[in-house]
C-alpha positions in Angstrom: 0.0 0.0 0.0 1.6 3.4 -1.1 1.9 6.1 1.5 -0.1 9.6 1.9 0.4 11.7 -1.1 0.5 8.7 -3.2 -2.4 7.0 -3.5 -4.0 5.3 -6.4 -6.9 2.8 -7.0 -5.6 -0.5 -5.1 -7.0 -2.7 -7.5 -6.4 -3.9 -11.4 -7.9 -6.0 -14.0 -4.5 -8.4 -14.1 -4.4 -8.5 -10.1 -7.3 -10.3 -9.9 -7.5 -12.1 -13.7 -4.3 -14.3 -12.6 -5.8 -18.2 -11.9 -3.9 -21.0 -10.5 -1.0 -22.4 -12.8 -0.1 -25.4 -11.1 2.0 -28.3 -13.5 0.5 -30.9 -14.7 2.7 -34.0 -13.4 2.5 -36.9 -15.7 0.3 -39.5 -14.1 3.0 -42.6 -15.1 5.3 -40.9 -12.7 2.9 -39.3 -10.0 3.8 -41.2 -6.1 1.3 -43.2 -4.1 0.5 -40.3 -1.7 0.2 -37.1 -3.4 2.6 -34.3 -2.2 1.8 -31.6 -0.1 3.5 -27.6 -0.7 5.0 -26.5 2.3 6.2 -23.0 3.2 7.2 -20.6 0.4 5.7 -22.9 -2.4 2.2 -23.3 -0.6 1.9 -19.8 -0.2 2.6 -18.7 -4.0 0.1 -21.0 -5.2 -3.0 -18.5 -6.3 -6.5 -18.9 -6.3 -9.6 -18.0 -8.5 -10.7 -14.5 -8.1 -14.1 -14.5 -6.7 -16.7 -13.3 -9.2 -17.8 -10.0 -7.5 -14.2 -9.3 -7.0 -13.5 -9.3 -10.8 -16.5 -7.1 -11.7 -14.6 -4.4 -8.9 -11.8 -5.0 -10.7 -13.6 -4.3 -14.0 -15.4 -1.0 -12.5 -12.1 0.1 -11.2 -10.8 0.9 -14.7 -13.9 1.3 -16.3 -14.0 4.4 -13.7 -10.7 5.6 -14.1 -11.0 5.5 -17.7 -14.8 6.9 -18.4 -15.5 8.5 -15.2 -18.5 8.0 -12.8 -21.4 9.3 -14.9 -19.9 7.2 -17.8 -19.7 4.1 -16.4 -22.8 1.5 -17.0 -23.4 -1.9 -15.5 -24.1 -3.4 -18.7 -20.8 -2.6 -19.9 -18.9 -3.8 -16.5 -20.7 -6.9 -17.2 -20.5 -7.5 -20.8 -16.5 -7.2 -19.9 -17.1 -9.7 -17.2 -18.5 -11.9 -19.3 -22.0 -12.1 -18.0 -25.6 -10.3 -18.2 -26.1 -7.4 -16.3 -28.9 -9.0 -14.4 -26.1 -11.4 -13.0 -24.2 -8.4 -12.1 -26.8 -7.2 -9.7 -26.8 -10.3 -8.0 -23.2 -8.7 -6.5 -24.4 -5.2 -6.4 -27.6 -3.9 -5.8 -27.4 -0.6 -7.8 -24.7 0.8 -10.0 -23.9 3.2 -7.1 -23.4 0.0 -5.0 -21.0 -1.0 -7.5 -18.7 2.8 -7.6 -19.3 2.4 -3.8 -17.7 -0.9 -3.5 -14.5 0.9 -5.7 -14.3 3.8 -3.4 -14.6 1.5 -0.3 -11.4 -0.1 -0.9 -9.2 3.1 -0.5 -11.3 4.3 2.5 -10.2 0.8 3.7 -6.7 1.4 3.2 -7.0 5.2 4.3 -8.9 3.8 8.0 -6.2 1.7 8.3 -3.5 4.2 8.0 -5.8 6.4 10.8 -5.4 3.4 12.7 -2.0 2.8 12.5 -1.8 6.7 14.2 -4.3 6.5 16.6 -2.6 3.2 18.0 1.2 5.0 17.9 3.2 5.7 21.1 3.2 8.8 20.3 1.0 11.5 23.2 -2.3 12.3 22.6 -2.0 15.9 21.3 0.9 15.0 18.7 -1.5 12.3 17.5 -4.6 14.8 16.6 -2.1 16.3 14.6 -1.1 13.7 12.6 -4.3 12.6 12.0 -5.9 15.6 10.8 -3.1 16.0 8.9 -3.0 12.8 7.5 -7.0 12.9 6.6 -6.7 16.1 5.2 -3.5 15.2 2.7 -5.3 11.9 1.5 -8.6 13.4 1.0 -7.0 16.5 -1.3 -4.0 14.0 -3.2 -7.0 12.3 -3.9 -8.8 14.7 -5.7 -5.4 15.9 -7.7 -5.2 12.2 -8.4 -7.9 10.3 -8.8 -10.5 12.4 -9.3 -13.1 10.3 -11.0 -12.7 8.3 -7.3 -12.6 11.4 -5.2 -16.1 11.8 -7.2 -17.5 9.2 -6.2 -16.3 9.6 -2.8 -18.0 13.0 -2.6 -21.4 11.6 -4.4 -21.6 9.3 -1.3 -21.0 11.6 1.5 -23.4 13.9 -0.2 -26.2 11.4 -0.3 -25.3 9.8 2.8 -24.8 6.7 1.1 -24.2 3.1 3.4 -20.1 3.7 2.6 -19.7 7.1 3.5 -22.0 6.5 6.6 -19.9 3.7 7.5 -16.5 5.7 6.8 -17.9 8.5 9.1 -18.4 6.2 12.3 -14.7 4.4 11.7 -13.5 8.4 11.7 -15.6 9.1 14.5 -14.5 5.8 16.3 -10.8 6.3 16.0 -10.9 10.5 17.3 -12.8 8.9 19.9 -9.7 6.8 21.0 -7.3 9.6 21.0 -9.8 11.9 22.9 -9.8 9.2 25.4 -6.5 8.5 25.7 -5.7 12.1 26.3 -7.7 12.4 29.1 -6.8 9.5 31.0 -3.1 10.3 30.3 -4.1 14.0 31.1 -2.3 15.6 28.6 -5.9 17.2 27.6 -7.9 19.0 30.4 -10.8 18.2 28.6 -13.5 16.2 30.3 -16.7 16.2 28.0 -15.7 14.0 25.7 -18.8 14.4 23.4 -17.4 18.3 23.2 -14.1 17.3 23.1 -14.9 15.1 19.8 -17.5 17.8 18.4 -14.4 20.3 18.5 -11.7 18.0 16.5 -14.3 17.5 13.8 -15.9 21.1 13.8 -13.0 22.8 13.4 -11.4 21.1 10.9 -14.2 20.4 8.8 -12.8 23.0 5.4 -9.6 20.5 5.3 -11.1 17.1 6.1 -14.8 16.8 4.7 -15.2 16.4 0.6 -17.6 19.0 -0.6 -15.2 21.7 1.6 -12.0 20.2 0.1 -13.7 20.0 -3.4 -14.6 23.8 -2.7 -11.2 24.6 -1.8 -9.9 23.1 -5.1 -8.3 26.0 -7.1 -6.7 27.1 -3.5 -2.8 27.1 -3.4 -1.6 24.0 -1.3 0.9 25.9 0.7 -1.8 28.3 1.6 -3.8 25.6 3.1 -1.1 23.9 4.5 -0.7 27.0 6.9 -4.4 27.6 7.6 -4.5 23.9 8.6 -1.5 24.2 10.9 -3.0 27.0 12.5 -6.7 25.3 13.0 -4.9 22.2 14.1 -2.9 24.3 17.0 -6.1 26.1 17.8 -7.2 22.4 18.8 -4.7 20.7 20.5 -4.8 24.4 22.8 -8.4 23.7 23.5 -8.5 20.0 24.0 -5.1 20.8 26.6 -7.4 23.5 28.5 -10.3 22.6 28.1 -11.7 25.4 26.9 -14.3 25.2 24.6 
């Protein structure tokens, strides 16, 4: 998985094409007992690719390529080999289907959120870096992908199941931090519910799509500082407590 700053959509058409391509062993010669892989060997043997996750790996590029308003069902699954009834039998709804796409780099972002809530690192230090870190994804996103970071934003607009989901695994992991500051007491903070309310609130221009999206044509450097200075403003409230 690439780092902040470089993401791109985890998935591609030969990823999950490649089948099993075990030798055939000449039956004259095969032994009583068949062999078993061990170690290295067992684990390079590959296996099918489910169906639903060819037809992601299919809308993947299809997305890339065409862009979210361009991209049909019944093209995903002519590609796939299979009528676009069959398809829904995987996904509900084409928007299922982008959804599904988009889901697998909020996965990988979540788990890089993780990764910083769970650090050694002190409480106020880690707000930092996650806001950060949320913000940088979110806006390389949309210089990068932007047919993804589209789809990304459709969601959160229409509160769709992914974006609601992404939204409590944010919430969840703030959450963690908060609490971990006060019980450490590097924050002074003790309503948590305010406490949480404040992270989000205030950085909501550099951390929610439709704000980022707004804030397209704005220099990076420039936002760069006004996000230093909103994320100081925090850690100084969540250390007093005064909010």
């Amino acid at each position: 998985m690439l780092p902040y700053g470089s993401f791109t959509i985890p998935v591609t058409l030969a990823e999950c094409e490649r089948e099993a391509n075990d030798p055939v062993s000449d039956p004259r010669a095969a032994p009583s007992r068949p062999s078993r892989l061990t170690g290295p060997a067992a684990r390079a043997r590959s296996t099918p690719v489910s169906t639903d996750a060819r037809l992601l790996a299919i809308a993947t590029e299809h997305l890339t390529r065409l862009g979210p308003k361009r991209v049909t069902v019944v093209a995903v699954a002519a590609e796939a080999g299979m009528t676009h009834a069959n398809v829904y039998r995987y996904f509900p709804s084409k928007d299922a289907l982008l959804d599904a796409v988009a889901g697998r780099w909020l996965r990988d972002l979540e788990t890089e959120l993780a990764g910083i809530a769970d650090a050694p690192d002190p409480a106020d230090d880690k707000i930092e870096r996650f806001v950060s870190a949320l913000a940088s994804a979110q806006s390389e996103m949309l210089t990068r992908e932007p047919n993804l970071f589209a789809v990304h934003l459709d969601a959160t607009v229409a509160s769709r199941p992914i974006a609601r989901r992404h939204r409590v695994r944010l919430r969840a992991l703030v959450e963690r931090v908060v609490e971990e500051g006060i019980g450490t007491g590097v924050f002074a903070a003790r309503d948590r519910e305010r406490a949480i309310a404040v992270i989000f609130d205030a950085s909501y221009r550099f951390t929610h799509p439709v704000a980022i999206q707004h804030d397209a044509d704005v220099p990076r450097d420039l936002l760069d500082a006004r996000l230093g200075a909103v994320i100081q403003s925090i850690q100084r409230a969540l250390r007093t407590g005064t909010f």
